[in-house]
N, C-alpha and C positions, 0 to 999 in steps of 0.2 A: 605535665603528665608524669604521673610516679612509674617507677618501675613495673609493681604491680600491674598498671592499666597499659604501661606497653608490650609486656610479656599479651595480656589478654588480644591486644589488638594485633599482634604480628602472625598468630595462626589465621585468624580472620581475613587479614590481607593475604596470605598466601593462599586460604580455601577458595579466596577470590581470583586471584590470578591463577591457581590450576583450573577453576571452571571455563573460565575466558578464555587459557588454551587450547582449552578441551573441546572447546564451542568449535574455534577458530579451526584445529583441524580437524573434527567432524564435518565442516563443511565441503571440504573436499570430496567426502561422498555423494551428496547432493550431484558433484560434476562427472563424479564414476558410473554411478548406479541410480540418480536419478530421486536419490529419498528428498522429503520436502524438509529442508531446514528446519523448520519450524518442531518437525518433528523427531529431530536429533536434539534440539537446544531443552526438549521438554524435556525427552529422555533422559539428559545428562541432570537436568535440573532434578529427576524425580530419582536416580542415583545418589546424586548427594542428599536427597533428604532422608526422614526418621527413620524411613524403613529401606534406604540403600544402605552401598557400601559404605557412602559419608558418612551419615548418623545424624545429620544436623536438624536440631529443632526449628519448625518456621511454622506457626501457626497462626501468625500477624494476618489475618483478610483484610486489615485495614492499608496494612503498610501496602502490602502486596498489589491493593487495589490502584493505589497513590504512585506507587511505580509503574501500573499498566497503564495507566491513565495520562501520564505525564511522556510516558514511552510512548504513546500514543500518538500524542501531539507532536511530540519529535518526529517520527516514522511520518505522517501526513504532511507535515511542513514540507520535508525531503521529497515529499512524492508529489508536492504541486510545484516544487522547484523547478525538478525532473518533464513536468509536463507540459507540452508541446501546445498549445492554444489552438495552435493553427490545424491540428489534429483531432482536438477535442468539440472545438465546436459546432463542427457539420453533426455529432455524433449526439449533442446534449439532452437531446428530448426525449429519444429510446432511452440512456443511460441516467435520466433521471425518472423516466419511467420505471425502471427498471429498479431505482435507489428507493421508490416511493410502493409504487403500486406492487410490485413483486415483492419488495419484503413483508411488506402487507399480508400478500398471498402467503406465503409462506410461513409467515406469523399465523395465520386462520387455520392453517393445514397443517402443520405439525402442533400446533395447541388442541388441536381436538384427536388426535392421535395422544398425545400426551395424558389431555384428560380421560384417557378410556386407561391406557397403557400403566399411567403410574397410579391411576385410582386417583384424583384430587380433583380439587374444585375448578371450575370452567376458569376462574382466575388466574389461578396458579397453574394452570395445564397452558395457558392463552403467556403467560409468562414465560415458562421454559418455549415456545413456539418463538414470542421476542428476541430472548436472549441467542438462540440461532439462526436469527434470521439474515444476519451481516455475511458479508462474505469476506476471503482474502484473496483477492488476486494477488498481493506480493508474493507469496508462495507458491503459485502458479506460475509467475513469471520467471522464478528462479528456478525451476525443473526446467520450463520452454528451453532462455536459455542455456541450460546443464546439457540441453539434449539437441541444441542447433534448433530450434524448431520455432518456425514463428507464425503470425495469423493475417489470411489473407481479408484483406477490403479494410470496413470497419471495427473488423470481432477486436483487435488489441484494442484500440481507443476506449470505447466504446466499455473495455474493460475498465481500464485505468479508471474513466469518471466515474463507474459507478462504484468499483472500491473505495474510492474517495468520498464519494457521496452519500450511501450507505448507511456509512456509519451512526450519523445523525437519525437516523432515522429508527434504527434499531435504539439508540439509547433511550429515544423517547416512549417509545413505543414500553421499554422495561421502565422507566419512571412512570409512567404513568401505568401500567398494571401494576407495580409495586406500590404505587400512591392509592389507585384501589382497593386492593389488599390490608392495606396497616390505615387509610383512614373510609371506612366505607360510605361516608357522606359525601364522598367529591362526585360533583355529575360528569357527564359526558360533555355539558361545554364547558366546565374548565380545564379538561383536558384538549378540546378543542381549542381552548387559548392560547394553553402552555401550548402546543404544539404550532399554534403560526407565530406566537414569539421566540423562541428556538429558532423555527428556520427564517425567520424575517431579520431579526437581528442577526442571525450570522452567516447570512448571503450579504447586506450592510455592510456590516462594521468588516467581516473579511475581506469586499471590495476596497469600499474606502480606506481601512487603516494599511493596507496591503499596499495599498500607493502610498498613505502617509510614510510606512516604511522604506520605502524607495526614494522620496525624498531625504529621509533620517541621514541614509546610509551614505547618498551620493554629496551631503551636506557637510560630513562627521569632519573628515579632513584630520583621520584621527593620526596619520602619518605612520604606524607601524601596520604592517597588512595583513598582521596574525592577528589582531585586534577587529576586524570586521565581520569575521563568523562568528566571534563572541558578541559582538555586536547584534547580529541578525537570531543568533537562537536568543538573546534576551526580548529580542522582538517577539520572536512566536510566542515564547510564554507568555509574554504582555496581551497579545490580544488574543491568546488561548483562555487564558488566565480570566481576563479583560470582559471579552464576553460572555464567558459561562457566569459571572460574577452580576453581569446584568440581566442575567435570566435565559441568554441565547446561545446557539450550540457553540462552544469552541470549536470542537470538531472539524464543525463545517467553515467556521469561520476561518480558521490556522489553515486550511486544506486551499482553499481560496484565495487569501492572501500567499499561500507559497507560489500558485497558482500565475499573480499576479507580478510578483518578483521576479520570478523565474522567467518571466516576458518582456521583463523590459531590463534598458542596460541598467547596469548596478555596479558602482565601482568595485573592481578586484571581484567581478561576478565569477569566475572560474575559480581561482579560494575557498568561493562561498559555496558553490556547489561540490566542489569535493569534501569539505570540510564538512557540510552537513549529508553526504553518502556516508561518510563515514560512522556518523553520529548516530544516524541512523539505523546501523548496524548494529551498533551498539547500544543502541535500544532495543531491537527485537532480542538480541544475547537477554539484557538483564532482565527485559519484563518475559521471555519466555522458561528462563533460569528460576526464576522469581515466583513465576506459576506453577514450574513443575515440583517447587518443593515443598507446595501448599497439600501436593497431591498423597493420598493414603495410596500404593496400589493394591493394599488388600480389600480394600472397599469397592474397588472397579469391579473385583469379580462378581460382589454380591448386587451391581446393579447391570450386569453382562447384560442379560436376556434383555433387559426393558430399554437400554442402552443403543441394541443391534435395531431394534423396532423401531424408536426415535431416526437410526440414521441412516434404514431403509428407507421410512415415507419421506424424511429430508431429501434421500440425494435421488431417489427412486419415481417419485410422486409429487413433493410440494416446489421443488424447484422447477423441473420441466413445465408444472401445471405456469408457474410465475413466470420460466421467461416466456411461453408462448401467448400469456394475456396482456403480460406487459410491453413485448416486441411488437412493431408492425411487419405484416406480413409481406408489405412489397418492398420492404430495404432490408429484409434479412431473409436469408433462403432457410429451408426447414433443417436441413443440416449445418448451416451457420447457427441456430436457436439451439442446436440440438448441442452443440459444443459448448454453448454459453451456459448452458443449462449444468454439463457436466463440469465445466469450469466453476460451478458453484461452492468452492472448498471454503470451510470453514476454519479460520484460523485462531489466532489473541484475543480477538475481541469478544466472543460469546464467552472464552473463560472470563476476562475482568467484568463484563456484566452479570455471572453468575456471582461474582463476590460480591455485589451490589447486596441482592437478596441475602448473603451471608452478613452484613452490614447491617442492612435492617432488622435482622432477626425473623424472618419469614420462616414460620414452622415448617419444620423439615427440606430447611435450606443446603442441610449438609448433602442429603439424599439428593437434592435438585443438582447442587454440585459435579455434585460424581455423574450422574447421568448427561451432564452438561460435558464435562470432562471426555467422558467413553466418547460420547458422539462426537465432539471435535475429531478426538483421536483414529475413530473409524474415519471420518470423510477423507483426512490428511491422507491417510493409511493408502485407501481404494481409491481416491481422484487421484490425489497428488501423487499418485504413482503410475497414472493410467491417463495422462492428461495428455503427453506427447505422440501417445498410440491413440487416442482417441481422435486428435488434428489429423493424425494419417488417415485413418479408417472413415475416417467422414472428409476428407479431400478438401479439408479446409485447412489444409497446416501446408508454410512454406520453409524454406531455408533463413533462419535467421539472419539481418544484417551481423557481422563481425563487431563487438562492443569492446577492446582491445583499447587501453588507452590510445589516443593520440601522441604520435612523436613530438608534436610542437604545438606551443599554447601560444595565444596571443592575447593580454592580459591589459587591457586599459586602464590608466591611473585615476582618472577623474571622469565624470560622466558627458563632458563635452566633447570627450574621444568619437567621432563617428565612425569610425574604423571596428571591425571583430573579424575574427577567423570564423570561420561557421565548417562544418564537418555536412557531406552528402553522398547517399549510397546509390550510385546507379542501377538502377533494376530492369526488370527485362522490358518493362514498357518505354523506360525513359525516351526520347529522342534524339539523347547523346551516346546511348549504348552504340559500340561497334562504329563509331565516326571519328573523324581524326579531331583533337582538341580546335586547329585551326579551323575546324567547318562549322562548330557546332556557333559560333557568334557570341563569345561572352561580350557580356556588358564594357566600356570604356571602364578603365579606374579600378578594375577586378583581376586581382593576379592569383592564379591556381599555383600554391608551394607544394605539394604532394600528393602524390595519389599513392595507396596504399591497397595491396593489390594479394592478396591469402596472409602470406608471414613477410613478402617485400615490400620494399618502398619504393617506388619509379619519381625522377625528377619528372614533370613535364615539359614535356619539347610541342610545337604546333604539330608535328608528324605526330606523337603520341597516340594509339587509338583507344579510347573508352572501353571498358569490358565490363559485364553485368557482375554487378558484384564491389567493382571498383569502389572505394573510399576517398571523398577528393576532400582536400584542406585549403579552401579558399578565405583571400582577403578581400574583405568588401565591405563599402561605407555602405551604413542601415539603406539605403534611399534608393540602392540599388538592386536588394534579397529579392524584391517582387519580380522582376525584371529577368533574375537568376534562378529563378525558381522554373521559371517557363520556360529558359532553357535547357535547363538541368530535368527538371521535372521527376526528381527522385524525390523520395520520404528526406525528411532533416533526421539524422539519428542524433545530432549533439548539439548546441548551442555552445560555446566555452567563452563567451559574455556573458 
């Protein structure tokens, strides 16, 4: 590298690292006041571009796209990691109801708003309807907890799957009205083709290779154990990668396979899940940094009006109408629907699907942009700020468990380890709330290391009494969780296997 080209690269790397500062303490407002991340990382991102205080040129839809999309797959990996099985699966039918039939609705419903609204063809109105039909609960979940606040029964699970699930659904839905659009001879059943090879191969290959991964990892014997989350994110991209490449969603498939990892033991599993919380993080920074500097905001105001209209019938109309057709009515109460509904926030993903159409060159893609753009930015703006007052006012919101790292990890080296620490929060149902540790009957072979109790930590003793609320850090071979469960009979907040 000459001189020349290092001088070029070393503002670059710093423009980079004041952004990622900048991210990083922004975030802290999130936990003051409650703003949705999401909506700090753009901000900052549409600062440093053409028309902030930055200046910097980023006009790339291509690159931009490549980062949202790759960010994507990280961010979902993480979030099937993170996901509890044993949580999700009473919940899968609503919540894929919910991923299928409701974005559906909402794709109908804001495309024919759309096509009155911006004046366009029933296509291209049925397209911006797509491209917002996806939701984000990550950003939801990070106001909950900003503001202690959590969901009672099914509402959190029931979340998670379908943010997760979603997604697939919303892509196809814009592939295939954009495949409309730019080749007008395709019918209706080969989009009904593409659309069950999408989700057939990457329910498939996510199951399957999601195990093969698990054997990879617990086989590698790679000996250094900073080497196994590089391990495991070369995995997701492989059958992120892997299956969009065979025609099937990655998406769903990466979400799945994390899904499947995150369940069963995995050498140095506690590595691999902080390593990829991390990772993750830092993919929502670059792909929402990323999007925000694609953004004009002189062009936001000239599509204001038509903007507010899109993200009225969205959050006002086509969502409630969606969860209430796609919910059933005797496992969700009307004010349980009613929160899901408003928990419909839209986040990252309608903006990378709007760059989809900037890609193809779909006339008056820039226009669709921007209006694509405002409406994310309204929903983030009025959900994501009214999410934690909304669980109150509808008597569907509890007290957060405490997410506080763990004082003590217990870290198995090879997967023949039966042994894990597992983390559980006593709640006010449990059976072991308010009883002395000696009465409640743990299992043989199961030793409780600490309970974790506001900002303390208590040894246990058998006199000990449980309190709602309590955090307990128990050691137990796999064959025994069932067993412990029905004792305990609190929510799992952590897994660190």
């Amino acid at each position: 590298m000459t001189a020349t080209e290092m001088a070029q690269t070393e503002p670059v790397l710093a423009l980079v690292a004041v952004l990622l500062l900048l991210s990083v303490a922004a975030s802290k407002l999130t936990r003051r006041f409650g703003v949705p991340m999401l909506l700090l990382f753009i901000g900052i991102g549409m600062l440093a571009g053409s028309e902030g205080v930055g200046g910097v040129e980023f006009t790339n839809f291509e690159v931009a796209q490549a980062v949202g999309v790759t960010a994507l797959a990280i961010i979902l990996f993480s979030g099937g990691l993170d996901t509890d099985a044993r949580r999700v699966r009473p919940v899968i039918g609503p919540a894929l109801s919910l991923a299928t039939v409701g974005v559906g609705v909402t794709c109908a419903i804001v495309g024919a708003a759309a096509h009155v609204v911006l004046d366009v063809p029933w296509e291209t109105g049925l397209l911006v309807g797509a491209i917002v039909s996806s939701t984000d609960a990550a950003a939801v979940f990070s106001v909950l907890r900003s503001q202690s606040i959590g969901l009672q029964g099914d509402l959190r699970p029931t979340l998670e799957l379908e943010s997760g699930s979603n997604d697939p659904m919303a892509v196809f839905l814009t592939i295939g009205l954009l495949t409309l659009i730019t080749e007008p001879d395709t019918s209706i059943g080969d989009l009904v083709l593409l659309f069950s090879r999408q989700m057939l191969l990457g329910v498939v290959l996510g199951l399957v290779l999601g195990r093969v991964a698990v054997a990879v990892v617990n086989k590698a014997r790679l000996g250094e154990e900073g080497l196994y989350p590089i391990l495991t994110t070369g995995l997701a991209l492989l059958i992120f990668g892997g299956t969009a490449t065979l025609g099937g969603s990655g998406f769903l498939a990466v979400y799945l396979a994390g899904i499947v990892m995150g369940n069963r033991r995995i050498v140095h599993g506690h590595s691999i899940l902080r390593f990829h919380d991390a990772a993750a993080w830092l993919a929502q920074i670059a792909m929402f940094l990323a999007l925000g500097l694609l953004v004009f905001p002189s062009r936001l105001v000239d599509v204001a009006a038509e903007g507010i209209v899109i993200a009225v019938v969205l959050v006002l109309i086509a969502r409630p109408i969606a969860t209430f057709v796609a919910l059933p009515t005797r496992r969700y109460t009307v004010r349980g629907r009613l929160l899901l509904a408003w928990v419909g926030l839209r986040g990252a993903v309608p903006i990378i699907l709007a760059t989809f159409a900037l890609a193809e060159g779909v006339e008056g893609a820039e226009a669709l942009f921007d209006v694509v753009f405002f409406t994310v930015l309204i929903s983030v703006l009025v959900q994501g700020t009214t999410v934690a007052s909304a669980a109150r006012i509808l008597g569907v919101g509890e007290a957060a468990p405490d997410k506080s790292p763990a004082p003590l990890a217990f870290n198995p080296v090879n997967e023949r380890s039966n042994m894990g620490m597992h983390e559980y929060v006593i709640d006010s149902t449990s059976p072991a709330s308010g009883r002395q540790i000696a009465e409640i009957g743990l299992p043989k072979g199961v030793l409780m290391l600490l309970i974790s109790r506001g900002s303390t930590h208590l040894l246990p003793e058998g006199t000990t009494v449980l309190e709602h609320g309590d955090r307990l850090l128990v050691l137990a071979p796999a064959t025994h969780l069932d067993k412990l469960r029905t004792v305990l009979d609190g929510p799992v907040a952590d897994t660190t296997t």
